[in-house]
KOLBAGU-525097 format. One record per atom (N, C-alpha, C, CB): residue in one letter; atom name; x, y, z. Coordinates in nm, 3 decimals, decimal comma, padded with zeros to 5 digits. Atoms other than C-alpha are relative to their C-alpha. Glycine has a CB too. Layout:
KOLBAGU-525097
NUSE  type  atom        x        y        z
NUSE     A    CA        X        Y        Z
...
***
This chain:
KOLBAGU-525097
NUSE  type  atom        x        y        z
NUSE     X     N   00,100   00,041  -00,094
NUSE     X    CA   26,459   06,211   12,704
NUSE     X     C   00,059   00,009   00,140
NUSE     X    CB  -00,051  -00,143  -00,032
NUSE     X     N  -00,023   00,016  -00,120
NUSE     X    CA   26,479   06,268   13,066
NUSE     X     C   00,067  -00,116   00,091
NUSE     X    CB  -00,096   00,018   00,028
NUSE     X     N  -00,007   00,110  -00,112
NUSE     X    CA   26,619   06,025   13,329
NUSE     X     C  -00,162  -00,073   00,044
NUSE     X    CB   00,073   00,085   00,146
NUSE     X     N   00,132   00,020  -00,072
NUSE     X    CA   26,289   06,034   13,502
NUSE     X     C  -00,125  -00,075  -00,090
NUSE     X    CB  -00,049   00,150   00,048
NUSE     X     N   00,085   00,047   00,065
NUSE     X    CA   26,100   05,972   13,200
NUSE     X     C   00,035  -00,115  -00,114
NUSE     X    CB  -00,055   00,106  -00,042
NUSE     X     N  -00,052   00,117   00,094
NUSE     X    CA   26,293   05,672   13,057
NUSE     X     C  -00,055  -00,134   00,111
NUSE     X    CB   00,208   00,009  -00,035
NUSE     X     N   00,066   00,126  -00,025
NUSE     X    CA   26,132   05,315   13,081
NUSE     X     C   00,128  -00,085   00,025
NUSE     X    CB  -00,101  -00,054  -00,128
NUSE     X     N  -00,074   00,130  -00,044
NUSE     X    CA   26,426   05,085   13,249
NUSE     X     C   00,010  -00,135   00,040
NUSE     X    CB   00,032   00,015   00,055
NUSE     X     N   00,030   00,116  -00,087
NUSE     X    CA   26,386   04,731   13,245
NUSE     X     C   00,043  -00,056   00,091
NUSE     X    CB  -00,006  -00,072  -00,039
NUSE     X     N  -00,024   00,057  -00,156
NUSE     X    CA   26,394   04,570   13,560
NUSE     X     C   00,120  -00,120  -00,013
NUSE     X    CB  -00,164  -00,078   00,072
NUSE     X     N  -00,132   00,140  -00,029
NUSE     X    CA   26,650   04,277   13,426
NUSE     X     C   00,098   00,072  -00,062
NUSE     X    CB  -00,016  -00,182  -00,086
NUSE     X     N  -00,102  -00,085   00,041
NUSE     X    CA   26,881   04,548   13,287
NUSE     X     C   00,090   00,024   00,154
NUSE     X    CB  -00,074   00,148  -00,077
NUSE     X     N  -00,075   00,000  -00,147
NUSE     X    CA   27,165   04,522   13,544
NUSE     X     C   00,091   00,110  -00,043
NUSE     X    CB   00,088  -00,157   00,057
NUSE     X     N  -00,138  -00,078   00,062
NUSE     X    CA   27,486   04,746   13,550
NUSE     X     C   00,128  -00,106   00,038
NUSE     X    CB   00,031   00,180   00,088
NUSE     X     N  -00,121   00,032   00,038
NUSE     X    CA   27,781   04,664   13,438
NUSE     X     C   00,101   00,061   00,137
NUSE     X    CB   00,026   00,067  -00,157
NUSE     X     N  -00,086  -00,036  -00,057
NUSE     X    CA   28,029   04,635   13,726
NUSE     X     C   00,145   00,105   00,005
NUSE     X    CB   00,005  -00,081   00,007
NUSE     X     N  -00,091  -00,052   00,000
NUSE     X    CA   28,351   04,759   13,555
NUSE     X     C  -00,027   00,117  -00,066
NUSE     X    CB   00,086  -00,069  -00,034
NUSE     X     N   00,025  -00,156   00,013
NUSE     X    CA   28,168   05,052   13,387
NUSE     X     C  -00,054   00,049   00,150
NUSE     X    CB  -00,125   00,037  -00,129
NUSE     X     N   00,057  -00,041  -00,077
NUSE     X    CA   27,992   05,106   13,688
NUSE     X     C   00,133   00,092   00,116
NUSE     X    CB  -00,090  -00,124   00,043
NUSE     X     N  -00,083  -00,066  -00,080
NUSE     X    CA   28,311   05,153   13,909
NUSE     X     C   00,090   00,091  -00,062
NUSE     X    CB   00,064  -00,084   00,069
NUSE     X     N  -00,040  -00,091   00,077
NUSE     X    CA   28,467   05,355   13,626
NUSE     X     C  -00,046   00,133   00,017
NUSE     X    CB  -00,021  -00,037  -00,108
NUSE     X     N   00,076  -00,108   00,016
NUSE     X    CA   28,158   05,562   13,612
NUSE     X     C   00,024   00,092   00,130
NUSE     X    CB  -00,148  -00,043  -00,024
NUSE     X     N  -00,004  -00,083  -00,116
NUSE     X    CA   28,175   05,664   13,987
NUSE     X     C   00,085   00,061   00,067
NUSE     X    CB  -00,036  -00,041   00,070
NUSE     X     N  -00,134  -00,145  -00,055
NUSE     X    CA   28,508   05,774   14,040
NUSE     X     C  -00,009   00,116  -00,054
NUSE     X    CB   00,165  -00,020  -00,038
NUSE     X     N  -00,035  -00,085   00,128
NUSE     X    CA   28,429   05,995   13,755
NUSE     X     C  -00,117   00,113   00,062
NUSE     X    CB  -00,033  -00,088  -00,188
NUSE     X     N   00,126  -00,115  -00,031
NUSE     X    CA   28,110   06,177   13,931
NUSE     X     C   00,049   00,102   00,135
NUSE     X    CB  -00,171  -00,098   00,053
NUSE     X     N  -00,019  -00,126  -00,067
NUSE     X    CA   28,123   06,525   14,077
NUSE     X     C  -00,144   00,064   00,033
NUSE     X    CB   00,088   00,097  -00,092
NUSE     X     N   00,154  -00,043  -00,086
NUSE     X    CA   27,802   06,615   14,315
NUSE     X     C  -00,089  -00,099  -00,040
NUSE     X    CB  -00,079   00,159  -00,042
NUSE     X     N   00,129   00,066   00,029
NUSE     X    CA   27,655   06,315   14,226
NUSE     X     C  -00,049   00,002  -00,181
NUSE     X    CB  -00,117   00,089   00,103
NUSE     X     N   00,027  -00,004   00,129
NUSE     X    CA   27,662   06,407   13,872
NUSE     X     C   00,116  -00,132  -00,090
NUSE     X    CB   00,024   00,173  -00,041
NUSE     X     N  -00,140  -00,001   00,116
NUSE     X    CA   27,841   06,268   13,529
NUSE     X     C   00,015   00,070  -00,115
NUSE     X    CB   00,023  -00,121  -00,061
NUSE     X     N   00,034  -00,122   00,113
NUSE     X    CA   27,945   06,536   13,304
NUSE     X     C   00,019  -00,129  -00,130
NUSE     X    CB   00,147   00,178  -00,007
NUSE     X     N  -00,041   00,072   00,091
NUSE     X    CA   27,928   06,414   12,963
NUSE     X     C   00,084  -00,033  -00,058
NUSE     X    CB  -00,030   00,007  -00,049
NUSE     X     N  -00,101  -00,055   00,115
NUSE     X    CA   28,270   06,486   12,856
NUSE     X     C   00,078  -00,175   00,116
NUSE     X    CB   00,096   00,245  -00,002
NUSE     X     N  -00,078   00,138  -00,094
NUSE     X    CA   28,369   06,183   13,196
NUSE     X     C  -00,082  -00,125  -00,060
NUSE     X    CB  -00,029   00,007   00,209
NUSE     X     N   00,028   00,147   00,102
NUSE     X    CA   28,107   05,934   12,989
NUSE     X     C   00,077  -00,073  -00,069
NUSE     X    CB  -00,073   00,013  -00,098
NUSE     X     N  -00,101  -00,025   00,141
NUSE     X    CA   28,287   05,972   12,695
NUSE     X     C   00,170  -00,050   00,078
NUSE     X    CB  -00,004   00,227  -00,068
NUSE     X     N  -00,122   00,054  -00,074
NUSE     X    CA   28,620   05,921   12,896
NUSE     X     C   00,012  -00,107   00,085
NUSE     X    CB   00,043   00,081   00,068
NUSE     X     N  -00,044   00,154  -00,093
NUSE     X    CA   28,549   05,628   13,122
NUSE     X     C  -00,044  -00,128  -00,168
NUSE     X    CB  -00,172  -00,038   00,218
NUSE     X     N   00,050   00,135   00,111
NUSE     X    CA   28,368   05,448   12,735
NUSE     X     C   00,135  -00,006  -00,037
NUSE     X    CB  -00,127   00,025  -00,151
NUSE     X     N  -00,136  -00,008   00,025
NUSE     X    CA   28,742   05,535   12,611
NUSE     X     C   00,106  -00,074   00,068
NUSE     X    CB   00,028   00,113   00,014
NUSE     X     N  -00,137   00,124  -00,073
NUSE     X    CA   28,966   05,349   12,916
NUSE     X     C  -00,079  -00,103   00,006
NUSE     X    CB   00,082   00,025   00,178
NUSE     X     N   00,030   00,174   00,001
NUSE     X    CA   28,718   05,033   12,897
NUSE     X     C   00,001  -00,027  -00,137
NUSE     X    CB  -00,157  -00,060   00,067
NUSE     X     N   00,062   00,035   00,184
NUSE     X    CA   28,657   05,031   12,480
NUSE     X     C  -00,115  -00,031   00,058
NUSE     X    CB   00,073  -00,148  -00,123
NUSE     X     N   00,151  -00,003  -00,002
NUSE     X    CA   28,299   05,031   12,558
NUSE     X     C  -00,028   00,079  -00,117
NUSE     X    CB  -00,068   00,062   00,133
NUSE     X     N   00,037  -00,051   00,059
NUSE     X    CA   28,082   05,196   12,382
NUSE     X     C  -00,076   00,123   00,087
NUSE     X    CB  -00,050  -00,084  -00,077
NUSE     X     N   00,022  -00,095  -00,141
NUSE     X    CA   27,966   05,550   12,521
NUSE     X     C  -00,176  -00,031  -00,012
NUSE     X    CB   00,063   00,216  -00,015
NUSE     X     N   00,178   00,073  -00,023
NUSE     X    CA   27,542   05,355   12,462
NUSE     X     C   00,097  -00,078   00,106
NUSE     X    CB  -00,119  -00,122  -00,166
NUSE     X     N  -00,004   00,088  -00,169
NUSE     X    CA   27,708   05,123   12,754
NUSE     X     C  -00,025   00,091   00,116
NUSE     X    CB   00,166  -00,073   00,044
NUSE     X     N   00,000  -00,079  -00,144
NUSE     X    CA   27,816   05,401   12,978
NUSE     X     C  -00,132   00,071   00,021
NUSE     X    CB   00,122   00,117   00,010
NUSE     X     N   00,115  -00,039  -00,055
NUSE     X    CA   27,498   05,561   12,905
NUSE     X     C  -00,122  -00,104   00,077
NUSE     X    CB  -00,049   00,066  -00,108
NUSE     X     N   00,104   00,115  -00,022
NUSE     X    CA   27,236   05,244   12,971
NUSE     X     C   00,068  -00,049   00,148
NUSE     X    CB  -00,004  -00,138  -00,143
NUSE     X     N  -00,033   00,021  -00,094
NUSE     X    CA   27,494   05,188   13,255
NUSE     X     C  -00,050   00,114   00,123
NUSE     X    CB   00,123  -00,022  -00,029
NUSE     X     N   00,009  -00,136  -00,088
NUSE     X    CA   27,435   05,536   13,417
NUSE     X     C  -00,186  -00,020   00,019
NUSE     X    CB   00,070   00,184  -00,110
NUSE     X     N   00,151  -00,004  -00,013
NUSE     X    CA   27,038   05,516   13,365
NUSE     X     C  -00,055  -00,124   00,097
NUSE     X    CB  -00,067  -00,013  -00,155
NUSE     X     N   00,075   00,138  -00,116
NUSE     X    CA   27,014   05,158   13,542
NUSE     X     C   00,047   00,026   00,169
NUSE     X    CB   00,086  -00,199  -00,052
NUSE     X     N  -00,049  -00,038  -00,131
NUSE     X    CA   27,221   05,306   13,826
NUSE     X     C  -00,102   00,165   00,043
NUSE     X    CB   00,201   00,022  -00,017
NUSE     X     N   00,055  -00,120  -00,019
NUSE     X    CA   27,006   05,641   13,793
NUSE     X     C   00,099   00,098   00,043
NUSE     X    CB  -00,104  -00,010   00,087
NUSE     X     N  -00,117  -00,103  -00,023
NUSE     X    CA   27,307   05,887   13,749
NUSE     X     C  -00,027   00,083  -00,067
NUSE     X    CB   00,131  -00,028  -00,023
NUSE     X     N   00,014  -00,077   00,077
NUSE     X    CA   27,223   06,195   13,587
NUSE     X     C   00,091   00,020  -00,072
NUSE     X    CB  -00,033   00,080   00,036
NUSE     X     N  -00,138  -00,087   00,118
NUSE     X    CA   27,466   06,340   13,268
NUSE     X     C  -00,041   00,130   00,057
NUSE     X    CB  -00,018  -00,004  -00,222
NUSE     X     N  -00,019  -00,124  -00,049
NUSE     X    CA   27,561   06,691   13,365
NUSE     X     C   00,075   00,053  -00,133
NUSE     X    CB   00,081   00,005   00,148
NUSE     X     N  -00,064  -00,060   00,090
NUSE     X    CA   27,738   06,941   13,139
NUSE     X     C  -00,024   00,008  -00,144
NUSE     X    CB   00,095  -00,037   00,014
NUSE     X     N  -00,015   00,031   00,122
NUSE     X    CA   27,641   06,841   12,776
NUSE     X     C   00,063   00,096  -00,087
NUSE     X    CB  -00,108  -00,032  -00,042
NUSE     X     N  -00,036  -00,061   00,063
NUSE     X    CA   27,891   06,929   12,538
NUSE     X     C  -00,029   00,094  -00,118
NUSE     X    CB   00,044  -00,052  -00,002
NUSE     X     N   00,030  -00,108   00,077
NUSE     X    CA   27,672   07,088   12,315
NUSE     X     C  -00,070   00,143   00,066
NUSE     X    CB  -00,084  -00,058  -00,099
NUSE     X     N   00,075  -00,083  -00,068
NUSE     X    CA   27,511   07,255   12,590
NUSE     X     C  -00,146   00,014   00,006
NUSE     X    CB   00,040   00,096  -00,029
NUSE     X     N   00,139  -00,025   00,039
NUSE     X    CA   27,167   07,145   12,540
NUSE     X     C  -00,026   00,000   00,212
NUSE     X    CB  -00,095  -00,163  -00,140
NUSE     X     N   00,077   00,025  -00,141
NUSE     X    CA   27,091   07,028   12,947
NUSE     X     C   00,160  -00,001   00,104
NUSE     X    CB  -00,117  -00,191   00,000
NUSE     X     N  -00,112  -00,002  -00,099
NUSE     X    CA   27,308   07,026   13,278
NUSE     X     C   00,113   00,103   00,019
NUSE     X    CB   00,062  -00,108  -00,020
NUSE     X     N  -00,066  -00,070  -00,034
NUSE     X    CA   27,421   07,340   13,343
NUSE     X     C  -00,064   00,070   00,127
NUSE     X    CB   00,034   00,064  -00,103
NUSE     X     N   00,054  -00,097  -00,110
NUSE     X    CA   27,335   07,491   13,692
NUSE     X     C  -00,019   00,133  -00,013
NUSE     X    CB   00,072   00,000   00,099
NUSE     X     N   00,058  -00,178   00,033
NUSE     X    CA   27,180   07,818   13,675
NUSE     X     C  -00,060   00,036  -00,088
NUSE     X    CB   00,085   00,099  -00,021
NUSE     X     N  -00,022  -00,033   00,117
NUSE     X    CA   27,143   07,787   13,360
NUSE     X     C  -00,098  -00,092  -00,093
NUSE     X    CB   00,146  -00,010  -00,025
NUSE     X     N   00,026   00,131   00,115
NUSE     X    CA   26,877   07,647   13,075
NUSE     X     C   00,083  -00,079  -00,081
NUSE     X    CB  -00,069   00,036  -00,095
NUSE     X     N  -00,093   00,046   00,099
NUSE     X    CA   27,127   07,570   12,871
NUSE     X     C   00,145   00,023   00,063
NUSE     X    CB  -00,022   00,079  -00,140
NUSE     X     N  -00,181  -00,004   00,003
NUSE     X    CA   27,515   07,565   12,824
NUSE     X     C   00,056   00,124  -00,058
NUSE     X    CB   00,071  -00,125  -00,099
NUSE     X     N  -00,020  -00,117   00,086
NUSE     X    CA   27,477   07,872   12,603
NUSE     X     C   00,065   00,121   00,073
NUSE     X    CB  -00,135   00,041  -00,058
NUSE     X     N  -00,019  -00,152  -00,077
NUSE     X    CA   27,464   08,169   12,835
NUSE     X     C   00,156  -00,018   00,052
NUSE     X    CB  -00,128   00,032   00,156
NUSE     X     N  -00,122   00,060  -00,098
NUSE     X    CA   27,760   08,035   13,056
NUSE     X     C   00,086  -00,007  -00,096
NUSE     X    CB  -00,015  -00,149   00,083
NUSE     X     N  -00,080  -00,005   00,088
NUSE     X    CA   27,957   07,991   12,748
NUSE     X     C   00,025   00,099  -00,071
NUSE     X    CB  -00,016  -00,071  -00,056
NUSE     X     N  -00,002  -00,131   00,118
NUSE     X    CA   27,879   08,323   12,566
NUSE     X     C   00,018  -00,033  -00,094
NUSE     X    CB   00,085   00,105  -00,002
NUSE     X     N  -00,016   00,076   00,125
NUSE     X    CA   27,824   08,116   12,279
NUSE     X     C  -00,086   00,130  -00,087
NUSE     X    CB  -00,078  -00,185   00,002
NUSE     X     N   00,049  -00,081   00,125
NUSE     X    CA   27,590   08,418   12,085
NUSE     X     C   00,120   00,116   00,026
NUSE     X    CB  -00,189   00,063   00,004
NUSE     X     N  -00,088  -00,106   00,078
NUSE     X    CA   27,882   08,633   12,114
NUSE     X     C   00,114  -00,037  -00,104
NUSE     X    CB   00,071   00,078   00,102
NUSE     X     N  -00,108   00,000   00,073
NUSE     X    CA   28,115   08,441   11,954
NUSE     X     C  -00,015   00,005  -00,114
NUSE     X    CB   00,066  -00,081   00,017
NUSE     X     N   00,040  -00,055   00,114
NUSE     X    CA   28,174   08,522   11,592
NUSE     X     C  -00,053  -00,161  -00,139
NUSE     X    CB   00,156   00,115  -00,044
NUSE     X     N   00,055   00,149   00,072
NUSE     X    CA   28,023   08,239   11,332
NUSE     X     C   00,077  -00,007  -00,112
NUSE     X    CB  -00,167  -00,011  -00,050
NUSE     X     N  -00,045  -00,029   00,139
NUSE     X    CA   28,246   08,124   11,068
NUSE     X     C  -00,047  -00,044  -00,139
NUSE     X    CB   00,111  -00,034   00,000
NUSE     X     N   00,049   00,043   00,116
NUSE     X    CA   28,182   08,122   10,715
NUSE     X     C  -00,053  -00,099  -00,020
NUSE     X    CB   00,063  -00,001  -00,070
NUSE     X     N   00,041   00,140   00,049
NUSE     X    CA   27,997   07,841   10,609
NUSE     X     C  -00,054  -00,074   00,131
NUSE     X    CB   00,135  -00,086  -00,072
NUSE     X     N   00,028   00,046  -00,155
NUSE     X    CA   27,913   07,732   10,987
NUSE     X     C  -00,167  -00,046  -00,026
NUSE     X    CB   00,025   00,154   00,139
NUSE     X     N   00,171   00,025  -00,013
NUSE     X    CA   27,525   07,742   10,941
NUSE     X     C  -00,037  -00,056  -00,153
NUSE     X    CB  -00,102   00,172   00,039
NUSE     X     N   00,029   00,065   00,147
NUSE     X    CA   27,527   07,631   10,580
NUSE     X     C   00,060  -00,144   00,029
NUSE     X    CB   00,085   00,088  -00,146
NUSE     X     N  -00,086   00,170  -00,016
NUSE     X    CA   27,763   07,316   10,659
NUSE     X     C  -00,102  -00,091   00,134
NUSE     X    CB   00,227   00,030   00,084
NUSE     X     N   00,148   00,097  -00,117
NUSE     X    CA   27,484   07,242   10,968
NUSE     X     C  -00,151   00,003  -00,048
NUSE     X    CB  -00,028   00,086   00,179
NUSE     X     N   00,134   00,061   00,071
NUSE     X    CA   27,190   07,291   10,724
NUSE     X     C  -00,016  -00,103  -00,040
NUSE     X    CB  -00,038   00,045  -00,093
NUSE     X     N  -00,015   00,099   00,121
NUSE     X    CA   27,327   07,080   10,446
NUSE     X     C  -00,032  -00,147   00,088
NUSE     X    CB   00,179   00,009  -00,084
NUSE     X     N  -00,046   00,154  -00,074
NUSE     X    CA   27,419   06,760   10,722
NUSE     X     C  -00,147  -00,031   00,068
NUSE     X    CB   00,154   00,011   00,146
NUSE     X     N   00,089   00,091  -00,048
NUSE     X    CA   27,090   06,666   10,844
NUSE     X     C  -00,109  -00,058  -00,156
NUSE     X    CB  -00,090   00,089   00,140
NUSE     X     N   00,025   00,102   00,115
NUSE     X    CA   26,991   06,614   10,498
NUSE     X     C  -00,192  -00,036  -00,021
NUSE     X    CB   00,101  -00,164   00,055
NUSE     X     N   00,166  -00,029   00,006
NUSE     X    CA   26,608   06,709   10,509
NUSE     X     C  -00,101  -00,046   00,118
NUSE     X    CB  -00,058  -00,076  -00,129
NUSE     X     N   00,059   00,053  -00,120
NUSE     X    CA   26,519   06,560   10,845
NUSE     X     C  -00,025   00,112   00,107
NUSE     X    CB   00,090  -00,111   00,057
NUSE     X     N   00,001  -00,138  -00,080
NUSE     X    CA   26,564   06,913   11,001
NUSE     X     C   00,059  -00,077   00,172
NUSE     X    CB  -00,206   00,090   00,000
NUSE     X     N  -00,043   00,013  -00,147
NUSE     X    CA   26,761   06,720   11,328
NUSE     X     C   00,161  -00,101  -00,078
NUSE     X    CB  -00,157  -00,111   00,140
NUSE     X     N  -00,106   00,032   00,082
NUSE     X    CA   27,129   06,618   11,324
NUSE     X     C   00,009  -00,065   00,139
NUSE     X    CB   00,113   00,108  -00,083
NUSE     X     N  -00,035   00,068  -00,165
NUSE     X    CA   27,330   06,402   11,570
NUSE     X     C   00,074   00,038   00,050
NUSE     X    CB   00,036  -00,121   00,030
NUSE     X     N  -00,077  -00,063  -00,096
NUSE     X    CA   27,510   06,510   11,864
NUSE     X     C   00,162   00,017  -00,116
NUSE     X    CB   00,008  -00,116   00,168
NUSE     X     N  -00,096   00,050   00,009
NUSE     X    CA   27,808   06,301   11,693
NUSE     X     C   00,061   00,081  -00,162
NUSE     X    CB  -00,031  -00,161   00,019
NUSE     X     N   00,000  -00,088   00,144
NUSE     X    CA   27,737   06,491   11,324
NUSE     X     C   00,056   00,190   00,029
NUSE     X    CB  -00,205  -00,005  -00,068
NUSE     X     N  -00,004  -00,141  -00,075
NUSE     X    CA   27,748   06,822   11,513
NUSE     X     C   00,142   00,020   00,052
NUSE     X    CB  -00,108   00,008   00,131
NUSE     X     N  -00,148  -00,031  -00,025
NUSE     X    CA   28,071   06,757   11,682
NUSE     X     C   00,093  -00,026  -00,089
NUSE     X    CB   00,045  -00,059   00,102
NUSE     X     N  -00,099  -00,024   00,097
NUSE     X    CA   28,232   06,697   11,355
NUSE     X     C   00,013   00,093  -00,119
NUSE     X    CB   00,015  -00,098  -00,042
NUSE     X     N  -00,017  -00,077   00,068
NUSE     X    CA   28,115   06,994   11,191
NUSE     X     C   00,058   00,101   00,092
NUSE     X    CB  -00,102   00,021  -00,072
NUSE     X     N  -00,031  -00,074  -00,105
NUSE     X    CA   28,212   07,181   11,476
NUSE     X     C   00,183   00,015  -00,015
NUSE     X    CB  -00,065  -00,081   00,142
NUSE     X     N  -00,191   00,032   00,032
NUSE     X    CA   28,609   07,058   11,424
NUSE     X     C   00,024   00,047  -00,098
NUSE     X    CB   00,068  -00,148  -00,023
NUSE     X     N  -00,049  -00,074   00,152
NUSE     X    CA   28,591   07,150   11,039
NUSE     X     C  -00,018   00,140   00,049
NUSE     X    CB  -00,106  -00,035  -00,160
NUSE     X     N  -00,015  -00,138   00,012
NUSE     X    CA   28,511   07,478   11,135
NUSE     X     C   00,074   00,103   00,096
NUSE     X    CB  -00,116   00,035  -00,009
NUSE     X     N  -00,102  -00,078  -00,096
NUSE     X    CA   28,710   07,537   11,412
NUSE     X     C  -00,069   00,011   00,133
NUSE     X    CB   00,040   00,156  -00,056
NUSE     X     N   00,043  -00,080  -00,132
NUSE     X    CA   28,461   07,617   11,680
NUSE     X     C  -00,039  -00,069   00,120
NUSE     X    CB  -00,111   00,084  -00,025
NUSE     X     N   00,055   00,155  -00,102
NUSE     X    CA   28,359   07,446   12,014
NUSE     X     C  -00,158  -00,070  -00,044
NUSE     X    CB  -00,027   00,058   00,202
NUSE     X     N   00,128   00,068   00,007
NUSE     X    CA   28,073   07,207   12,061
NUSE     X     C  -00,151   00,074   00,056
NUSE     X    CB   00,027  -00,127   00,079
NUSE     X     N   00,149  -00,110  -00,076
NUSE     X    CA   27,889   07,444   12,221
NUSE     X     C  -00,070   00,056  -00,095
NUSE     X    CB   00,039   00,146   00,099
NUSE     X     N   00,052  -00,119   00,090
NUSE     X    CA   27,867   07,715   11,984
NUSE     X     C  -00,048  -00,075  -00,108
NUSE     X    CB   00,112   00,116  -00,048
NUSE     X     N   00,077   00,049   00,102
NUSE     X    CA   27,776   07,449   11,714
NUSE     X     C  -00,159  -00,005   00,051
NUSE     X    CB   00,060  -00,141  -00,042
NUSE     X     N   00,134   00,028  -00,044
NUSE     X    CA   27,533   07,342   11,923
NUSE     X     C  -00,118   00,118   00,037
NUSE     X    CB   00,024  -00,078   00,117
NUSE     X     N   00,091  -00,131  -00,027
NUSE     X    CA   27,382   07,668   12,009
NUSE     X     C  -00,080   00,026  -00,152
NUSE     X    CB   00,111   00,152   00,049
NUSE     X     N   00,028  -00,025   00,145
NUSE     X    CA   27,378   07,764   11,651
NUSE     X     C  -00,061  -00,095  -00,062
NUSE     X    CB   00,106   00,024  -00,074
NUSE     X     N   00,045   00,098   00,083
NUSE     X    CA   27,239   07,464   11,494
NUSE     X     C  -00,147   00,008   00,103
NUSE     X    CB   00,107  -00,158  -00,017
NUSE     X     N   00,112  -00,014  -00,083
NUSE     X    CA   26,950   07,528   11,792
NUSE     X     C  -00,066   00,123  -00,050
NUSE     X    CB   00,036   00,006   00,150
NUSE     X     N   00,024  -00,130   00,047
NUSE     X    CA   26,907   07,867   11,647
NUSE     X     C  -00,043  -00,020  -00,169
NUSE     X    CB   00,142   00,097   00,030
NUSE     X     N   00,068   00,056   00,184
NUSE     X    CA   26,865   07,725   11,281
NUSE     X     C  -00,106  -00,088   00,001
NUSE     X    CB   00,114  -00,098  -00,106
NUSE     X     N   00,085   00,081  -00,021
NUSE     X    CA   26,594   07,544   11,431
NUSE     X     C  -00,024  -00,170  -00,023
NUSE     X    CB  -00,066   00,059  -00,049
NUSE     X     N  -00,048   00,101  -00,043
NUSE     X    CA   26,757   07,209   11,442
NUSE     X     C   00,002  -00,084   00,080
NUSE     X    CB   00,052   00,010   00,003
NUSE     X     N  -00,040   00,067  -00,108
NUSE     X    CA   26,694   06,920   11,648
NUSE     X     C   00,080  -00,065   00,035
NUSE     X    CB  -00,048  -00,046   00,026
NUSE     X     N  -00,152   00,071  -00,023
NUSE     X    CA   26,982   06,775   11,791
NUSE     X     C  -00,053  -00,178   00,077
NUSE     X    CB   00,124   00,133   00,151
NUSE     X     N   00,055   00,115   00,008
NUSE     X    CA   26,908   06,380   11,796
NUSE     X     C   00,086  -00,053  -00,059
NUSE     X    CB  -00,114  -00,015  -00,048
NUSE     X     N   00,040   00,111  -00,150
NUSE     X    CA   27,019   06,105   11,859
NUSE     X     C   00,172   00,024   00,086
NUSE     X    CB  -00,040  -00,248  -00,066
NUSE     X     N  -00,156  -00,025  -00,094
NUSE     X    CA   27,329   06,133   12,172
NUSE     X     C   00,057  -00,103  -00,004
NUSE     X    CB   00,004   00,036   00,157
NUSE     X     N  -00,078   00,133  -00,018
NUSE     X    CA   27,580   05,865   12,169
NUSE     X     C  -00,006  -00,067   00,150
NUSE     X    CB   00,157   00,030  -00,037
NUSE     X     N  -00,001   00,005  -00,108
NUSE     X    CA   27,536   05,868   12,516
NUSE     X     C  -00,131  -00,080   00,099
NUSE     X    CB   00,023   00,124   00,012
NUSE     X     N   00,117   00,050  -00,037
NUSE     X    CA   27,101   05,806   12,496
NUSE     X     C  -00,024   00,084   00,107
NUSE     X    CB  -00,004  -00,142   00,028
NUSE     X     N   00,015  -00,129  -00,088
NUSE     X    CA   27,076   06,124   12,716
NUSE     X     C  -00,166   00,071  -00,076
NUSE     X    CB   00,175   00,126  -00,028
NUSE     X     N   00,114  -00,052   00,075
NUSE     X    CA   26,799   06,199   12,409
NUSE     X     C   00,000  -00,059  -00,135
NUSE     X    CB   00,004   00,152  -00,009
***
C-alpha cells in the first residue's frame, strides 16, 4: 500500500530513538529498505517499528530489495538490475511455487529465504516469483 494511501492514526506518535536512527540513515529524503532493516538491527526493534515509525513521520522506503517500488527511472528494480538476464537456477520457480502453498502470494521474508537456498539475489527472486504471477505480500517493513 502506498504512503499516501495508508490511514495513520493521529495518536500514533514516532518513536524518538528509531526516529533519529531512521534519519541519519536517509538519502534525498528517502529510506532505502535495506537502511530499515539496518537501523531495526542496531535498536532490536522490529523492522513493523521502523516501518509504522517511517509512515507517522511520512518517509518514503526507496530501493526495495525485491525490487517491487523505489527505483528512479524505473517501474521496478528489475530493469536496473538485469534481473531477466540472469540465468534461473534449477528448482528456482518450483521452490517459489511450492512456498506460498495455494494462496498464489508469498512474503517478502519467504522470498528472501528462497532466494539464499538458491543462491540468487532478492531481486531476481523477486522478479521471478512476479513473473510466476505471484503476489508478493505481506513486507516486514508494512511498505504492502
Amino acid at each position: 500500500m502506498a504512503l499516501d494511501d495508508k490511514k495513520i492514526p493521529s495518536t500514533r506518535k514516532a518513536d524518538e530513538t528509531i526516529t533519529f536512527e531512521m534519519k541519519r540513515r536517509l538519502k534525498d529524503g528517502l529510506l532505502s529498505c535495506a537502511a530499515a532493516f539496518a537501523a531495526a538491527e542496531a535498536l532490536g526493534v522490529s523492522p513493523a517499528e521502523v516501518g509504522r515509525t517511517a509512515d507517522v513521520l511520512q518517509i518514503r522506503l526507496s530501493l526495495c530489495q525485491l525490487g517491487l517500488f523505489g527505483f528512479p527511472g524505473h517501474a521496478k528494480g528489475w530493469d536496473q538490475a538485469k534481473a531477466a538476464e540472469k540465468p534461473v537456477p534449477a528448482g528456482l520457480e518450483e521452490g517459489l511455487r511450492s512456498a506460498h502453498g495455494g494462496k498464489g502470494e508469498l512474503s517478502c521474508l519467504a522470498i528472501w529465504r528462497i532466494a539464499e537456498r538458491f543462491g540468487v539475489s532478492r531481486i531476481q527472486a523477486g522478479y521471478i516469483a512476479d513473473k510466476l504471477g505471484l503476489r508478493i505480500r505481506p513486507c516486514q517493513l508494512g511498505a504492502f
